[in-house]
C-alpha positions as CSV (number, residue, x, y, z in Angstrom):
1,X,-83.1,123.6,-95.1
2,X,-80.9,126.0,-97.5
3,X,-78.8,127.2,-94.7
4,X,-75.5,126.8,-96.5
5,X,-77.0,128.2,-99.9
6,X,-74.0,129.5,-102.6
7,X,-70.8,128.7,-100.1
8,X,-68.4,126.2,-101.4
9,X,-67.4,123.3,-99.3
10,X,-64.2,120.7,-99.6
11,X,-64.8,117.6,-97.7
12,X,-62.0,115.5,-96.9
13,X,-62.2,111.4,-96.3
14,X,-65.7,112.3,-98.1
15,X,-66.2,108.9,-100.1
16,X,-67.2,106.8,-96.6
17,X,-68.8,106.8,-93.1
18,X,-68.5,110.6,-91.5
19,X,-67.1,111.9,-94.3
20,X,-70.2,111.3,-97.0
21,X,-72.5,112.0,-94.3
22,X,-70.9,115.6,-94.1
23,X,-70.8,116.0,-97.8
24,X,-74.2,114.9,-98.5
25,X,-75.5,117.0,-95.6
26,X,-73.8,120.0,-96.5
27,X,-75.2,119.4,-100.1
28,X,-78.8,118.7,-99.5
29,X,-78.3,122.0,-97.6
30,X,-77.2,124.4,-100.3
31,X,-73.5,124.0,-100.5
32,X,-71.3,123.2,-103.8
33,X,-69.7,120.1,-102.2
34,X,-65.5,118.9,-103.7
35,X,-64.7,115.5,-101.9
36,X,-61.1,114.9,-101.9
37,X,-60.4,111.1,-101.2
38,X,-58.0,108.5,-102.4
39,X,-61.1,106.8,-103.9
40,X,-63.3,109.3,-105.4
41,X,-65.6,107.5,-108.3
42,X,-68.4,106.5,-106.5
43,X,-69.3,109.2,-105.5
44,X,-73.3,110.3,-105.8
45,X,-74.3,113.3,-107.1
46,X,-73.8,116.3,-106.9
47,X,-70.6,115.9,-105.3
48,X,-67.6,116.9,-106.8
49,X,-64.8,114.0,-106.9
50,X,-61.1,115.2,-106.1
51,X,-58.5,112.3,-105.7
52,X,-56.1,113.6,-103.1
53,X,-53.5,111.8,-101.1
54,X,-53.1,113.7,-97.7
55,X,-50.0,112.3,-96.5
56,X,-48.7,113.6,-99.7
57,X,-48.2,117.6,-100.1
58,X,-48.0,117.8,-104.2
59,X,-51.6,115.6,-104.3
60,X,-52.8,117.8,-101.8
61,X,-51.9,121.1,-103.4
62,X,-53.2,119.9,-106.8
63,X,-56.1,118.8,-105.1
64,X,-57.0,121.8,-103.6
65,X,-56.6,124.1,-106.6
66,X,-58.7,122.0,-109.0
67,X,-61.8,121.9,-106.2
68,X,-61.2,125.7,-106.2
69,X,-61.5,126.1,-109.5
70,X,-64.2,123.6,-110.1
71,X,-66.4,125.5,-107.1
72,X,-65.4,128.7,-107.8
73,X,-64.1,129.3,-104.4
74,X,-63.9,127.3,-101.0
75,X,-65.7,128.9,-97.9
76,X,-65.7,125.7,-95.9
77,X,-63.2,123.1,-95.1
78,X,-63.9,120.2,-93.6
79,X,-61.0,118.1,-92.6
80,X,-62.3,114.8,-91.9
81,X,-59.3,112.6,-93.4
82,X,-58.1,110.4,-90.8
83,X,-56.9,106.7,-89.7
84,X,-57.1,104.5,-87.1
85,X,-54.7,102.0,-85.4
86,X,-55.2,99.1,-82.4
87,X,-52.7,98.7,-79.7
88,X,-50.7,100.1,-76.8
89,X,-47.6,101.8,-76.7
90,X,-45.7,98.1,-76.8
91,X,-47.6,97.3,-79.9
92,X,-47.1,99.8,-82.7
93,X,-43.8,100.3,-84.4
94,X,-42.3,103.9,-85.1
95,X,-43.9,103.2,-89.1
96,X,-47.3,102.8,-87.9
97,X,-47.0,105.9,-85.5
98,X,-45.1,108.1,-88.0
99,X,-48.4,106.9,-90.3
100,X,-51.0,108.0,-87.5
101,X,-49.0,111.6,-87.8
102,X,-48.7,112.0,-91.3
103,X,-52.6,111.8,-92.5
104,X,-54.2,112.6,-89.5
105,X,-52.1,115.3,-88.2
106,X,-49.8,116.5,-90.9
107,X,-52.7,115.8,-93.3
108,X,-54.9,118.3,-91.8
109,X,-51.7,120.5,-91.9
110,X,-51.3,120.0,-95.5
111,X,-54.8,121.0,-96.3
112,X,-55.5,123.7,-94.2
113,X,-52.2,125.7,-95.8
114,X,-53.5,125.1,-99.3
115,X,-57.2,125.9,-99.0
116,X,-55.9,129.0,-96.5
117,X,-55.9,131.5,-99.2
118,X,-59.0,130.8,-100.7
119,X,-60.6,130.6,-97.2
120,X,-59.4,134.4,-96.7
121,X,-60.7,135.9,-99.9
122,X,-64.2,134.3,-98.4
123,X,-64.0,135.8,-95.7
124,X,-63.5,139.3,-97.0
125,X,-66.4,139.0,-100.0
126,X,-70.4,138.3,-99.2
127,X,-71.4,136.1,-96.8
128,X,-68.7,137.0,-95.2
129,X,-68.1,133.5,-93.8
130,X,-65.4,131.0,-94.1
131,X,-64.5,127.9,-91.5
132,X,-62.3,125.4,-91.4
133,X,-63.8,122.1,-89.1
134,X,-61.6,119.2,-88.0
135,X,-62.9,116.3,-86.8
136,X,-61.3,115.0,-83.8
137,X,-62.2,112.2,-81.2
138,X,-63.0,111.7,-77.7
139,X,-60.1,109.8,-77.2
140,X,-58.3,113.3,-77.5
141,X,-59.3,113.7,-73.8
142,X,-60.2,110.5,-72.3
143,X,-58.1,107.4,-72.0
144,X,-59.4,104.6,-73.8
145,X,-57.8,100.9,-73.8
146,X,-55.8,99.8,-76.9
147,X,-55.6,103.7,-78.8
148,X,-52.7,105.1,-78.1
149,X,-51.3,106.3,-81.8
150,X,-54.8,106.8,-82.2
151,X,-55.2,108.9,-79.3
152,X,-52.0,110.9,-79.4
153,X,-52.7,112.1,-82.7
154,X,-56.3,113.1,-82.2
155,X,-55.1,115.0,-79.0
156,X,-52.7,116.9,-81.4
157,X,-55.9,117.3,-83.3
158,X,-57.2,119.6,-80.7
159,X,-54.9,121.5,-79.5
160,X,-54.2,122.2,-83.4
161,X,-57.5,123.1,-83.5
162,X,-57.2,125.8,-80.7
163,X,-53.9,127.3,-82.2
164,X,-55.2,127.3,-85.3
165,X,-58.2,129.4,-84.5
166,X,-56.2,131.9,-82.6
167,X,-54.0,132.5,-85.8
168,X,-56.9,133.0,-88.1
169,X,-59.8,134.5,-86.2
170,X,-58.3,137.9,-87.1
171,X,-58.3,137.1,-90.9
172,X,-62.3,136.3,-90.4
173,X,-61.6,132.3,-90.3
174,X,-63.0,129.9,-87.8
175,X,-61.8,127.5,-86.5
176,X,-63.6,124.9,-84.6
177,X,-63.7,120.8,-84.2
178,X,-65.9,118.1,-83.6
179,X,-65.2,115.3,-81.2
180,X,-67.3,112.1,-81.7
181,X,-67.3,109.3,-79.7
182,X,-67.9,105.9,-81.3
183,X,-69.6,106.0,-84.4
184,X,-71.1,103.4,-86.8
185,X,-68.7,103.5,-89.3
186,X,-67.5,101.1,-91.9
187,X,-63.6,101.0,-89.9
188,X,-65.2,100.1,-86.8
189,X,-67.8,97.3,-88.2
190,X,-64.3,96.0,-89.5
191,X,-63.1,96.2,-85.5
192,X,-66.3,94.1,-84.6
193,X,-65.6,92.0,-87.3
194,X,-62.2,91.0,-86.0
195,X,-63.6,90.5,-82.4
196,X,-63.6,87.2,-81.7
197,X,-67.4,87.7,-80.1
198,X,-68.9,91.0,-82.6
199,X,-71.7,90.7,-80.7
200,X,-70.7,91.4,-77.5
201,X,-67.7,93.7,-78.3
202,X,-70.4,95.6,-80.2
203,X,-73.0,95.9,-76.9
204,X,-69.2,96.6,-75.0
205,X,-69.2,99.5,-76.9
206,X,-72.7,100.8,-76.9
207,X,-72.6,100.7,-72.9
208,X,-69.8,102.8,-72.6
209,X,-71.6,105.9,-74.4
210,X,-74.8,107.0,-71.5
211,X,-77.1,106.7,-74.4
212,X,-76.5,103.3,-74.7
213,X,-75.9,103.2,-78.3
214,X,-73.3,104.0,-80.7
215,X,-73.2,107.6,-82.9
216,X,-74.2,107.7,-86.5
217,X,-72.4,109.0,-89.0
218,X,-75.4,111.6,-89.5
219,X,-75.3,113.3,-86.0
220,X,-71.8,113.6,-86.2
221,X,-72.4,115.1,-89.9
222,X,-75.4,117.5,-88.0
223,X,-72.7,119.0,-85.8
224,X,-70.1,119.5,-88.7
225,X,-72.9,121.3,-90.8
226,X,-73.9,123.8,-88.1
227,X,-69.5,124.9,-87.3
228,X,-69.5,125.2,-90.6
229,X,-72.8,127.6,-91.4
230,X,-72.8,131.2,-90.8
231,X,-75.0,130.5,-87.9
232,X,-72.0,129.8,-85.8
233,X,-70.5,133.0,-86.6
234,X,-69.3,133.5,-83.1
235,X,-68.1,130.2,-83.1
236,X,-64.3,129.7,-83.3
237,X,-61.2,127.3,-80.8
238,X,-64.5,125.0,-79.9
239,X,-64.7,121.5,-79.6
240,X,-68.1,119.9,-79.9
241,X,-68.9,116.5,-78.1
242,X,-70.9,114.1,-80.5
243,X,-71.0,111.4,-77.8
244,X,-73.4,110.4,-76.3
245,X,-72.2,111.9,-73.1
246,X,-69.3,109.8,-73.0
247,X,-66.8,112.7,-72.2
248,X,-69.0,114.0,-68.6
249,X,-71.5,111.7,-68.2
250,X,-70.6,109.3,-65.1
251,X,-73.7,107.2,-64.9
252,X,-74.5,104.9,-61.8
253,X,-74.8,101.3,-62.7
254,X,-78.7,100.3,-63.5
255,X,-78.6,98.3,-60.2
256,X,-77.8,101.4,-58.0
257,X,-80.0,104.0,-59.8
């Protein structure tokens, strides 16, 4: 599939779990691919390397502008740079929280108002397509146990999301956000690994998604690739569940089915 053929994509967080999956899939689809990550140099072929600190406005800028010039443009960004954090209320100190903010909030902040520019000139030259996709969480609108940082700042995730597409629908920019639910990534195989039973924290959280499994990197990745292509030109202020039902689903137990 060549669906994304001769746009320009900037991945952020694109050197591990969701984040390489986008870049790769974007890539094997068409796209010129920049990764901007604080660890850049592995990164396979034929994606572009871009060290970038998002917490950190002048690494960001710079960032940006070399990608840009190394692509030639940017059509698509994905903002996938993000962080997690354990605990309730009680258990995070302000540091931790004023962390949560500054990359997964203020980060996607920091890189939407660089690659903004560059985004509008997209839009107004053939394809005549440019998107910006954030990649958010279910625990934006469900309550789950031990995430509140985590939560609060994915929730500001959304509604960022929303305002941000009303700002820049006008200007030929979409807008639009993917919402996983838990996904095989290398920062939750560090969770398990903490557990003090993996196995049976990971099965935990496999129930809890109606599949009964947990989401790959890939499927999220699937849903990034199509907000992002000009086949979801009518797309913008969405938020697509890559959940496994978690966010509607209300399953009876086995026994009662």
């Amino acid at each position: 599939m060549t669906d994304l053929k001769g746009l320009k994509a900037v991945v952020t967080g694109g050197a591990s779990g969701i984040g390489l999956a986008t870049a790769r899939l974007l890539a094997e689809r068409g796209a010129d691919v920049a990764v901007l990550d604080l660890r850049p140099e592995s990164l396979p072929g034929p994606l572009r390397g871009h060290r970038a600190d998002v917490a950190d406005d002048a690494s960001v800028r710079a960032a940006v502008e070399a990608a840009a010039e190394d692509l030639g443009g940017i059509d698509v960004l994905v903002n996938n740079a993000g962080i997690g954090a354990v605990g309730t209320v009680e258990d995070n100190g302000d540091d931790e929280w004023r962390r949560l903010w500054e990359v997964n909030v203020l980060g996607i902040v920091r890189v939407s108002r660089a690659a903004l520019p560059h985004l509008r000139r997209a839009a107004q030259t053939p394809p005549h397509s440019a998107a910006i996709v954030n990649t958010c969480s279910i625990a934006a609108t469900a309550g789950l146990p031990q995430r509140a940082a985590y939560s609060a700042s994915k929730g500001a995730v959304l509604s960022l999301t929303l305002a941000m597409a009303a700002d820049h629908v006008t200007e030929g920019v979409r807008v639009n956000c993917v919402t996983p639910g838990t996904v095989d990534t290398p920062w939750v195989g560090r969770l398990l690994g903490q557990a003090a039973d993996p196995e049976a924290e990971r099965a935990a959280l496999n129930a809890r998604q109606p599949t009964g499994r947990l989401v790959t990197p890939g499927e999220v990745a699937a849903a990034i690739a199509y907000l992002a292509s000009p086949e979801a030109g009518a797309v913008t202020g969405t938020a697509l569940a890559v959940d496994g039902g978690m966010h509607g689903l209300r399953l009876r137990s086995p026994e009662r089915r």
